[in-house]
C-alpha positions in Angstrom: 4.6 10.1 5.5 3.5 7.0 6.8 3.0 7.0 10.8 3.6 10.9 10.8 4.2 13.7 8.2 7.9 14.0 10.1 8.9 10.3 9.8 11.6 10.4 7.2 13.0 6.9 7.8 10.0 5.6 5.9 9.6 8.1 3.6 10.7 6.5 0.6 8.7 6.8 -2.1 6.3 9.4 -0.7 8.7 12.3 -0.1 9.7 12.0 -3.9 5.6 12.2 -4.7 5.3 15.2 -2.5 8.4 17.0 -4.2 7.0 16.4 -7.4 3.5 17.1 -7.0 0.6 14.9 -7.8 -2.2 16.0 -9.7 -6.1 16.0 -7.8 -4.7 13.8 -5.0 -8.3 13.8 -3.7 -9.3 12.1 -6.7 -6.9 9.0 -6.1 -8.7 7.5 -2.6 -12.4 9.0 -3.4 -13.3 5.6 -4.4 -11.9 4.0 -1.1 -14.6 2.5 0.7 -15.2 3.6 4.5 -12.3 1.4 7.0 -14.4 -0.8 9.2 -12.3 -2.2 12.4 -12.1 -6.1 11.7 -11.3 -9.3 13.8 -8.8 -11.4 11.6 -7.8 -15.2 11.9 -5.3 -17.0 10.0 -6.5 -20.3 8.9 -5.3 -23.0 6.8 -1.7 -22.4 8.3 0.7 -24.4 6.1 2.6 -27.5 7.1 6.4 -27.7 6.3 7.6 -28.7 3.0 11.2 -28.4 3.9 13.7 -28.3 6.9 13.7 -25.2 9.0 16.7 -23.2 9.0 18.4 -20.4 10.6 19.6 -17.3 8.7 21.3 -16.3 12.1 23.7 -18.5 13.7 23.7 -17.0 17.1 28.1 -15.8 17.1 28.5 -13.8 14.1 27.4 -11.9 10.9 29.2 -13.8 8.6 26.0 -14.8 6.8 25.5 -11.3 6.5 26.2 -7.9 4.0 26.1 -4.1 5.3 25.4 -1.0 3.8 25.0 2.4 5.0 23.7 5.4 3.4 24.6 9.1 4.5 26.2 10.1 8.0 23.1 13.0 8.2 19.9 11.0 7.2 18.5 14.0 6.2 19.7 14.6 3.2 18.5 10.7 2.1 16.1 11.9 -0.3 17.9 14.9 -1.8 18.1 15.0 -5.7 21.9 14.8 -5.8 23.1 13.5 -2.2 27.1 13.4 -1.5 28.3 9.4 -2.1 26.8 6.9 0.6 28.9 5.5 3.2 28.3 2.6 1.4 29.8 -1.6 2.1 33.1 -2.5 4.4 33.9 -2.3 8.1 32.3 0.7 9.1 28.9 -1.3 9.3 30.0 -2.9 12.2 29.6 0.0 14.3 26.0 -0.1 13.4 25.4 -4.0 13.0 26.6 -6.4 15.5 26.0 -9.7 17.8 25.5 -9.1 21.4 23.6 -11.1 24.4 20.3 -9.6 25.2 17.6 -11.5 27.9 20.3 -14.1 28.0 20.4 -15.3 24.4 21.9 -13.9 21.1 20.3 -11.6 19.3 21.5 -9.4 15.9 22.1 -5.0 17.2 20.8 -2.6 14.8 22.2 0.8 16.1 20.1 2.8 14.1 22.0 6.0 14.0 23.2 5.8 10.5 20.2 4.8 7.7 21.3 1.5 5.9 20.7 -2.1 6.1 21.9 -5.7 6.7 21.4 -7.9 4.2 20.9 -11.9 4.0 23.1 -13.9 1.7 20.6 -16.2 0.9 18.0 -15.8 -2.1 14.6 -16.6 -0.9 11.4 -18.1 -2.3 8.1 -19.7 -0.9 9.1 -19.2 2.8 7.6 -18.9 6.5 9.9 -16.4 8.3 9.7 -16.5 11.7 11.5 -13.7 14.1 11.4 -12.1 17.6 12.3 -8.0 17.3 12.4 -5.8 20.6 13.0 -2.0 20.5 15.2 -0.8 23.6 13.8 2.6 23.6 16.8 4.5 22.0 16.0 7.1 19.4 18.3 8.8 17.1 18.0 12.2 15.1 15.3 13.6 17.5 15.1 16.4 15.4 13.9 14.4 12.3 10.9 13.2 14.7 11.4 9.7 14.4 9.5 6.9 15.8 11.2 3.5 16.9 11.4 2.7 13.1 13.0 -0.1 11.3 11.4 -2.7 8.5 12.0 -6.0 7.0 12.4 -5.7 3.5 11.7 -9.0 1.8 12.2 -10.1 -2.3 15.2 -7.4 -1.9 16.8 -7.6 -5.4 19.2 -5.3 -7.4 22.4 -3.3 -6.5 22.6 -2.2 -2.4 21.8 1.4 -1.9 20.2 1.7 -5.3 16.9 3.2 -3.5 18.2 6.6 -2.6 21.8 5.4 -1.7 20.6 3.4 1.0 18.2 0.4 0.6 17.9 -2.4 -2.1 15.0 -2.3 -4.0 12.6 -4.5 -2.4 8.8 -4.9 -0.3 8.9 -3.6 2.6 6.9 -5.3 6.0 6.9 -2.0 7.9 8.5 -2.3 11.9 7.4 0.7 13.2 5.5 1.8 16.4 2.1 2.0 15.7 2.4 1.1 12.4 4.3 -2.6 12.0 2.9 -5.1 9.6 1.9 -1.8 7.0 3.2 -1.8 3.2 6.0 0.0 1.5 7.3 -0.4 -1.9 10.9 0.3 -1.5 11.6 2.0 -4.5 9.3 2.9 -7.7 10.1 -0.1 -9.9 8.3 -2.4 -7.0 4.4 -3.2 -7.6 2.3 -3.9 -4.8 -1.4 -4.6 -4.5 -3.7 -5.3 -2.2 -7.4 -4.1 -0.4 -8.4 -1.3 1.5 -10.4 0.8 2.9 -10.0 4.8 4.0 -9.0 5.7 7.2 -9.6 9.6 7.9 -8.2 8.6 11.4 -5.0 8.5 10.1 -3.6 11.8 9.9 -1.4 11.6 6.8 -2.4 11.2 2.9 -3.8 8.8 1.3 -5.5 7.5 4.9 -5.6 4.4 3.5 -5.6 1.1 6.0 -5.9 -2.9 4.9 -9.5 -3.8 4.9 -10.5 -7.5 3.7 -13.2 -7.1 1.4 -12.2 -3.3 0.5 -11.0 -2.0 -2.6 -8.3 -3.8 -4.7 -5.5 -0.9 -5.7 -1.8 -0.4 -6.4 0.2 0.5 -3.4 2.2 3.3 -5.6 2.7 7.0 -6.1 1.3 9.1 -5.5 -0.6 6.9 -2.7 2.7 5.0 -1.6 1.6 3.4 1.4 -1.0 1.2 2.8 -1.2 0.9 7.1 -2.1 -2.2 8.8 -5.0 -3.3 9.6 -5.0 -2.9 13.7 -1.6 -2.2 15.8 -0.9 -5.3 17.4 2.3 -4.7 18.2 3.4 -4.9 22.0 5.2 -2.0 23.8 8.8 -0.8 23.6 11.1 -2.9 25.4 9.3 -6.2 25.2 9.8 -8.8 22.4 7.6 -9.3 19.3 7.0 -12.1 16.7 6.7 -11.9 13.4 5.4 -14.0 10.6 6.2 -13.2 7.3 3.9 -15.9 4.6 5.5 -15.5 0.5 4.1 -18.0 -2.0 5.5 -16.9 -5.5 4.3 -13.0 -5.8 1.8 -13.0 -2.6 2.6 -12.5 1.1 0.7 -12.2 4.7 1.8 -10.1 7.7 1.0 -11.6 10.7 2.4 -9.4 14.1 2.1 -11.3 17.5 0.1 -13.8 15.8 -2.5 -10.9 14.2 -3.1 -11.4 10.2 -2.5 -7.4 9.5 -1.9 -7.3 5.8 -2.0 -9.1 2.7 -0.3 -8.3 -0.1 -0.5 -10.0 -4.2 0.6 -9.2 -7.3 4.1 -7.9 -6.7 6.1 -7.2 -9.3 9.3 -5.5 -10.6 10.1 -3.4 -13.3 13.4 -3.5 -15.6 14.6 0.1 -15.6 16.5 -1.0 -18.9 13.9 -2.4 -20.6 10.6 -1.0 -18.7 9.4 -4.7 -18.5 7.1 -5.4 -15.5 7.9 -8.9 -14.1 6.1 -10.7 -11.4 8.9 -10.5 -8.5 8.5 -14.0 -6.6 12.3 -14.5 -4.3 15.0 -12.5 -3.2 17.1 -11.6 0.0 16.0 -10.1 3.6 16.9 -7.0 5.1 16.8 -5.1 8.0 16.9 -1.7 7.9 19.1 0.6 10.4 16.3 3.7 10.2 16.7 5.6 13.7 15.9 3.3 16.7 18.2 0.5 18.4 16.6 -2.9 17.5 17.3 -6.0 18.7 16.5 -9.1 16.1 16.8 -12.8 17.4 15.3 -16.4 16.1 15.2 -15.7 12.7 14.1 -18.7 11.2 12.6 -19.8 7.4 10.7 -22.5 6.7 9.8 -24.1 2.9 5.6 -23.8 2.4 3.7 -24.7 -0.7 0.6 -22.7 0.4 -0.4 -20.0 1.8 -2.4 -19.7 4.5 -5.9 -17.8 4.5 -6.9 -15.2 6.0 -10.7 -15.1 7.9 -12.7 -11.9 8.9 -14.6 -13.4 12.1 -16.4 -10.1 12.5 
């Protein structure tokens, strides 16, 4: 799906499109414009309107919930999978504290899919974090990438989205591909501009494109790339910005604006009402590759800040 056809681990909603079919898929991106490369600056950056805090405190995870899907991540998006590992002790062999470059940082093994979640309920934030792959792969013969996300306004019941993930909108961590789009799970809305990509080898070839087309980031065109890798290579450490004001948010990679996103919603399976979806919890996702996460800290904004094409 979204780096490569073979990249299960962020498959989500896409492998459930392809199994079901979609209709004149052609149709959906034939009103893309063409991608043009762009220059991006972030301007306008917001001043604190709040203390900084920490959502790691550097010894343990006690500020922290696990939960792991299946033992064989290939049968995640199977109709009718066998019961999900699921919460409790077993997550610590996939989530722990260690000392890496000689300060602490949170381990994501990777092996088994699942996630660690924060505690605390979010809204109107700066999130600031350093991630570093070590160049350890798992499930070679699923052809994964290194492949993890940050899941952000994560709401709902862990391991509703195919036994595994809490519903939520996902900030992709992926080589090649980190700062891209994914609605984790089909009741999440996403919109945002773009602009096709027929370098990108995998349907719908779309990538973010200030001043493209405004569309939904939903089946059956389920994910959106960023705008330019700016990711650095394995093994050396990264910095992420994450920018939420109410229902809208910014990707910014290594100080690189790489995708805005508006209008995100949620829809009540009860009662099939669509809600604007504005705070929730974090999560990082164990999806195949050792990652390292360190300095992960949130500051209160009041503003977004803006995003300016300088060529």
């Amino acid at each position: 799906m979204l780096k490569r056809l073979l990249v299960l681990g962020a498959a989500l909603a896409a492998t459930a499109a392809f199994a079901q079919g979609t209709p004149d898929r052609a149709s959906v991106i034939a009103e893309d414009p063409p991608f043009a490369p762009q220059v991006l600056w972030l301007a306008d950056i917001p001043a604190p309107a709040g203390e900084t805090i920490s959502l790691f405190n550097g010894r343990d995870l006690a500020d922290w919930d696990t939960w792991l899907g299946y033992r064989d991540p290939a049968v995640t998006y199977q109709d009718n999978p066998a019961q999900p590992i699921g919460a409790g002790p077993v997550g610590a062999t996939m989530f722990s504290v260690v000392e890496e470059d000689g300060a602490p940082a949170i381990r994501v093994d990777g092996a088994t899919w699942g996630s660690i979640v924060n505690r605390r309920e979010l809204s109107n934030y700066h999130l600031r974090l350093q991630y570093k792959w070590s160049g350890k792969r798992h499930a070679p013969r699923l052809a994964l990438p290194e492949n993890n996300g940050l899941l952000y306004h994560s709401n709902g019941e862990p391991g509703s989205v195919y036994g595994t993930w809490m519903p939520a909108v996902e900030f992709e961590i992926m080589t090649g591909s980190t700062g891209m789009v994914v609605p984790v799970g089909t009741q999440i809305g996403v919109r945002t501009f773009v602009g096709q990509d027929r370098r990108l080898a995998e349907y719908p070839h779309r990538r973010y494109m200030v001043g493209g087309r405004e569309i939904d980031v939903a089946q059956p065109a389920w994910n959106v790339e960023n705008g330019r890798d700016a990711e650095h290579p394995v093994g050396v450490w990264n910095t992420l910005d994450l920018y939420v004001l109410g229902d809208r948010a910014i990707h910014v990679v290594n100080g690189v604006p790489v995708m805005e996103v508006h209008n995100l919603t949620v829809t009540d399976r009860a009662t099939g009402e669509r809600r604007p979806l504005t705070s929730g919890r974090i999560q990082f996702q164990s999806e195949g590759a050792e990652t390292f996460f360190r300095n992960i800290q949130v500051t209160p904004i009041a503003s977004l800040p803006r995003i300016v094409r300088v060529r």
